[in-house]
Residue, then its C-alpha position, 0 to 999 in steps of 0.5 A: x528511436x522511431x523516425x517519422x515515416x518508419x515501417x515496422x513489419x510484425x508478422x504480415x502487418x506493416x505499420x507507418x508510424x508518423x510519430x512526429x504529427x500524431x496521425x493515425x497508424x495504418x496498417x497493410x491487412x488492417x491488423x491494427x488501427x492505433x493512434x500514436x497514445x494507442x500504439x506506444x501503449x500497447x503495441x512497441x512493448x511487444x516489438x521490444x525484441x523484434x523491431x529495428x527502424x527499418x523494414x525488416x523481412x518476415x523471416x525475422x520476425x517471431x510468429x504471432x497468432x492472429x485471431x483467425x489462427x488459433x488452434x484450439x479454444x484453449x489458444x484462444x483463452x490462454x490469449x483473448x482472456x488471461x493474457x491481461x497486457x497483449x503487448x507482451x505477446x510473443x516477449x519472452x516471460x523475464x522480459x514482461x515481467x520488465x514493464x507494463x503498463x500498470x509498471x510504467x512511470x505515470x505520465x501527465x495526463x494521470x497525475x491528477x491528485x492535487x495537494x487537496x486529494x491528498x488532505x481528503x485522503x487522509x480525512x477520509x483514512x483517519x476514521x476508521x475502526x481500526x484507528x478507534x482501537x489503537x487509540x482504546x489500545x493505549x486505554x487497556x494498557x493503563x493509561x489515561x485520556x491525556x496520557x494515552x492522547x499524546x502517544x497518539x500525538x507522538x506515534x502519528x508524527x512519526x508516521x507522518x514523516x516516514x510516510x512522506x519520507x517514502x513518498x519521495x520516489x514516487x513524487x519524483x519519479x512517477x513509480x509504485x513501491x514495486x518498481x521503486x524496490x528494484x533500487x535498492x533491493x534488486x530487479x529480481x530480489x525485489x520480488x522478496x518485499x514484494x511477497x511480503x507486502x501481497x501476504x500482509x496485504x491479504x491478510x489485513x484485507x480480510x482482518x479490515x473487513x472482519x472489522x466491519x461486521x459490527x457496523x453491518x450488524x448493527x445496521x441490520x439489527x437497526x431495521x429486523x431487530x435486536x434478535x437477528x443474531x438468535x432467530x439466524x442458527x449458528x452452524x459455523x462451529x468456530x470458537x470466534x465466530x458465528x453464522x451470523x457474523x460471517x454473513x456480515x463478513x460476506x455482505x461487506x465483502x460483496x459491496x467491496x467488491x465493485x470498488x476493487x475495479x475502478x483504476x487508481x488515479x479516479x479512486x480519488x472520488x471514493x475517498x472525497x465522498x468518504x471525506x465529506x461523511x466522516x465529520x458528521x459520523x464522527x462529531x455526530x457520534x461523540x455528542x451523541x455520547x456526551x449527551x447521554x452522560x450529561x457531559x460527565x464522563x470518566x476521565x482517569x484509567x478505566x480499569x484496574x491498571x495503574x502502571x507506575x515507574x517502567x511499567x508506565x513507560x513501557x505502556x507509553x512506548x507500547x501506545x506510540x509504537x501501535x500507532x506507528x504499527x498501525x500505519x506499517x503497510x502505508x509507509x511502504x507503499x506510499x509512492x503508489x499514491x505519491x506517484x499520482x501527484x500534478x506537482x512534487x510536493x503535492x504529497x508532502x506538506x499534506x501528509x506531514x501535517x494531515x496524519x498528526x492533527x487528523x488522527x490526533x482528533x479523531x483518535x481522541x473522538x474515539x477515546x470521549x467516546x469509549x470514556x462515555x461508554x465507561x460512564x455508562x456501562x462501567x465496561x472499557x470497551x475496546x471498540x466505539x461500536x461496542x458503545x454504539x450496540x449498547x445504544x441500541x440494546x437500551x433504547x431500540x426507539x425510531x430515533x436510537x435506529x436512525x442514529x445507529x443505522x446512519x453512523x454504522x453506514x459511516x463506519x463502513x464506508x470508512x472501512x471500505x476506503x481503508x481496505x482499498x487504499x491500504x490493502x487491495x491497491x497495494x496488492x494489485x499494485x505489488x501482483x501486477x509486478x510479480x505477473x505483470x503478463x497476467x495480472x494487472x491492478x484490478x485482477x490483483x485486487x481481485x485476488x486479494x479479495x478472493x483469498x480473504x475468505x480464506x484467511x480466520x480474521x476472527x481469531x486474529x481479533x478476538x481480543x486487543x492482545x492479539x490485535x496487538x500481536x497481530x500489528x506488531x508481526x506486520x511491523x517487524x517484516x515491513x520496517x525493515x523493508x523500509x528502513x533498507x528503501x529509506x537508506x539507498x534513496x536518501x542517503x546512498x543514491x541522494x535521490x538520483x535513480x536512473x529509470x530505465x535502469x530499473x526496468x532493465x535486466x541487461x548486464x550493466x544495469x545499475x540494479x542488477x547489482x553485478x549478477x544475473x540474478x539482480x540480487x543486492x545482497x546489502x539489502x538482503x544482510x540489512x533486512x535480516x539485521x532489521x528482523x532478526x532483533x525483533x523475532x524473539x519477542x515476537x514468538x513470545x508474543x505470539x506463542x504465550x503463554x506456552x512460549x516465554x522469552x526474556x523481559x529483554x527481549x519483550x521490551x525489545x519488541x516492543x519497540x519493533x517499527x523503531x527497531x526495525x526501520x533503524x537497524x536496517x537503515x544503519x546496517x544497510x548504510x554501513x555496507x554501501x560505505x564500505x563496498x559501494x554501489x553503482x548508480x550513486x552520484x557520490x563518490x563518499x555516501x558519507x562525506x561527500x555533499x548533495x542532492x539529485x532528486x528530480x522531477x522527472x519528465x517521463x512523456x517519452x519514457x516508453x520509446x526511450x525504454x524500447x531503444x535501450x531495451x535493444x542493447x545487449x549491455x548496460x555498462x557503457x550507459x553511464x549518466x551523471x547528474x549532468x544529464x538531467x541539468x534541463x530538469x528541476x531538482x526538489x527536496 
């Protein structure tokens, strides 16, 4: 650890550290002017191989570019533009890819969500469009108004506790999903679920905002007219999709794009403002239908399907399992919004109950409202904007557009706040751990936005099939991701993590797992356990009708997120009770009793990370639970 009145010599500057009283760092050739905040968080993380608390020679240290000595403009790009974290110049690539700052434990002073930020949060994700059309989903199937309500019920409390199940690590412990994966998959093999969230991440960011071309539609025909879409040519030649359609693509994605550059900890604000439109769009939406049906609206199936016997309770299961589904991304990244919490249960008794009673409501919004459109169309329309341009094709009066226009402006910023915290986040969050040297938050969020151009979201919802289809292939790769994290942390490691372990791939480390390629290779059998029952019925799901596969095997598929979560859960268990891991505060992961979860005081993380970082071995750092005695266990 750095002493009060330390020299540290990198390349020719010398630096008088005076930690301990907070002054001001001062330099020999005025290299650096840091305050002591400034200094841990972006010069000591790129000393971590070349520093002692001594006055160290200029031989021994590497050569760093000082601005004056670039060689070429290039030079000056490659370190002035795409270098995004300068603490890591001159650390070796394996080392960065270690610890940034987008990486580090969130200290105090960003922990600014409270229990109320999360119960806006959720108000503001429970109305979207994608929600409205699980709900419709249960319709399509077959079932009724109530029977379709309580799936909705029963699929969401589920949501509700994996979701906060999840939250735990991050509550505790201040870290995103990506460093939290490190316990359990890996330092290294956690880049596989990493991948795996970044590709689902971008796919549904672009499949979010295609979602959003109906209330941008329905917004410009409010004001150019209902012909917009005829007097604009179509030359896009899909089969899915029009020119017209695609621009609206286009203008939500360019009014998104502002959103993808505030930091996570102040994003809280977008989701206040969307909390506070969502109640009027919503009620406002659903008296607006009532009140052109009279009150009367069709209350049984709305159509010709009336499953009975197993096949209604497999339509009931299939309407539990869209909704669980439906929340397959923010299960797993759950601690990245956890990890902002001021207190440790800031997170949890919000969520177990915001995501049952929110959804429920909204969802049953959604069903009045597709109930009314019945009423009066005689179609089951699929999605409540379908209702809405209804609305405005049989009455185009000042009033009709008003309404139309305020509500689709509601429905897309309620898009918007869904793409970000469910997808661009996540992805920033996730590539900023693949490429921490070059990529933090916001560039990934960028990237995600960029490479949703290039994904056909058209396709994916041309009809409920498919955008069933399309969740069930996010929710068969993503559960078994989280049923091997919720088995390591709950049951395994009974909520004791070791931090600076998981930023260490020295041997020793209790996540490099014995190897010096970091791989757990219990996680990766469980995974492979929790998939594999599941990918025949997804490419009869996929491939129909040119595909078929058993009844068996579609009924099993059906029941994916249960499937997945429990199978790699289990198998996940099992291997560690039979070939053990290191780190767990247990000797019998299932006899033995306890629990280990603390609130982890993480102030000092970044020099305490730097003194052990300078160890070439891990393995005589051995700590118990007597360690963290001064700090408060919660559950």
């Amino acid at each position: 650890m750095f002493k009060k009145g330390s020299e540290v010599r990198s390349s020719s500057s010398v630096l008088t550290l005076d930690l301990e009283s907070g002054n001001n760092v001062t330099s020999i050739n005025g290299k650096f002017d840091l305050d002591k905040d400034k200094l841990e968080s972006q010069v000591i993380t790129n000393l971590v191989d070349n520093v002692s608390t001594t006055t160290l020679s200029d031989d021994e240290q590497p050569e760093k570019l000082l601005p004056s000595e670039y060689n070429s403009i290039w030079q000056k790009i490659y370190y002035e533009y795409l270098i995004v974290d300068k603490s890591t110049i001159g650390v070796p690539f394996v080392q960065s890819f270690m610890y940034n700052h987008d990486l580090k434990p969130v200290e105090e002073a960003r922990r600014t969500w409270s229990w109320y930020n999360y119960a806006y949060f959720w108000l503001a994700e429970c109305f979207n469009i994608n929600t409205w059309e699980v709900a419709a989903t249960g319709l399509q199937l077959g079932l009724n108004w109530w029977q379709c309500w309580i799936t909705i019920w029963i699929g969401y409390t589920f949501v509700a506790i994996f979701v906060s199940l999840s939250s735990r690590v991050g509550a505790a412990y201040h870290v995103s999903f990506p460093i939290s994966a490190r316990a359990s998959f890996g330092i290294f093999f956690s880049l596989w679920p990493i991948i795996n969230r970044v590709v689902m991440a971008v796919i549904w960011y672009s499949v979010q905002s295609w979602i959003c071309v109906e209330p941008i539609s329905l917004m410009l025909k409010s004001i150019f007219g209902n012909d917009l879409e005829e007097r604009i040519p179509n030359h896009f030649g899909q089969k899915n999709a029009t020119t017209y359609e695609y621009m609206c693509f286009f203008i939500f994605w360019v009014v998104s794009f502002p959103f993808l550059l505030v930091p996570p900890h102040k994003i809280k604000h977008l989701f206040t403002v969307k909390a506070i439109l969502v109640p009027f769009g919503a009620f406002g939406f659903m008296i607006w239908a009532l009140k052109k049906t009279n009150g009367n609206i069709e209350l049984g199936s709305l159509n010709d399907i009336s499953p009975k016997g197993s096949a209604f309770s497999w339509a009931f299961i299939r309407g539990i399992i869209s909704c669980i589904a439906n929340f397959s991304t923010l299960v797993v990244n759950a601690p990245d919004f956890s990890r902002f919490g001021d207190t440790p249960n800031a997170s949890l008794y919000s969520q177990l109950i915001a995501i049952p009673v929110l959804f429920s409501i909204t969802s049953l919004i959604g069903i009045i409202v597709t109930s009314a459109g019945y009423t009066l169309y005689g179609v089951n329309y699929w999605s409540p904007v379908d209702v809405l341009q209804r609305f405005l094709e049989t009455s185009y009066t000042s009033g009709t557009r008003a309404g139309v226009f305020l509500i689709s402006f509601v429905f897309a910023v309620a898009q918007l706040g869904t793409n970000i915290s469910a997808n661009s986040l996540s992805c920033g969050t996730d590539m900023s751990a693949l490429l921490p040297k070059f990529i933090n938050i916001r560039r990934g969020s960028v990237f995600c936005a960029f490479m949703a151009l290039c994904i056909c979201p058209w396709n994916l919802l041309a009809s409920s099939s498919k955008f069933t289809s399309a969740l069930g292939a996010y929710a068969i790769f993503l559960s078994s991701i989280a049923g091997v994290i919720a088995s390591d942390y709950f049951v395994v490691r009974r909520g004791y993590i070791k931090l600076t372990h998981l930023y260490s791939k020295q041997k020793g480390s209790y996540y490099m797992y014995g190897n010096r390629f970091g791989i757990n290779w219990r996680a990766l059998v469980a995974y492979f356990c929790g998939v594999a029952p599941n990918l025949p019925g997804f490419i009869g799901d996929v491939g129909a009708p040119k595909v078929t596969v058993s009844e068996n095997a579609m009924k099993l598929y059906y029941l994916s997120y249960w499937i997945g979560y429990m199978f790699s859960f289990i198998a996940y268990t099992l291997l560690c009770y039979f070939f053990p891991v290191e780190g767990s505060p247990v000797k019998n992961i299932l006899r033995d009793k306890g629990w280990f979860q603390r609130w982890q005081n993480v102030e000092d993380f970044e020099l305490t990370w730097l003194e052990n970082s300078k160890k070439n071995d891990l393995t005589d750092d051995q700590s118990t639970i007597h360690d963290h005695s001064d700090e408060k266990i919660f559950y």
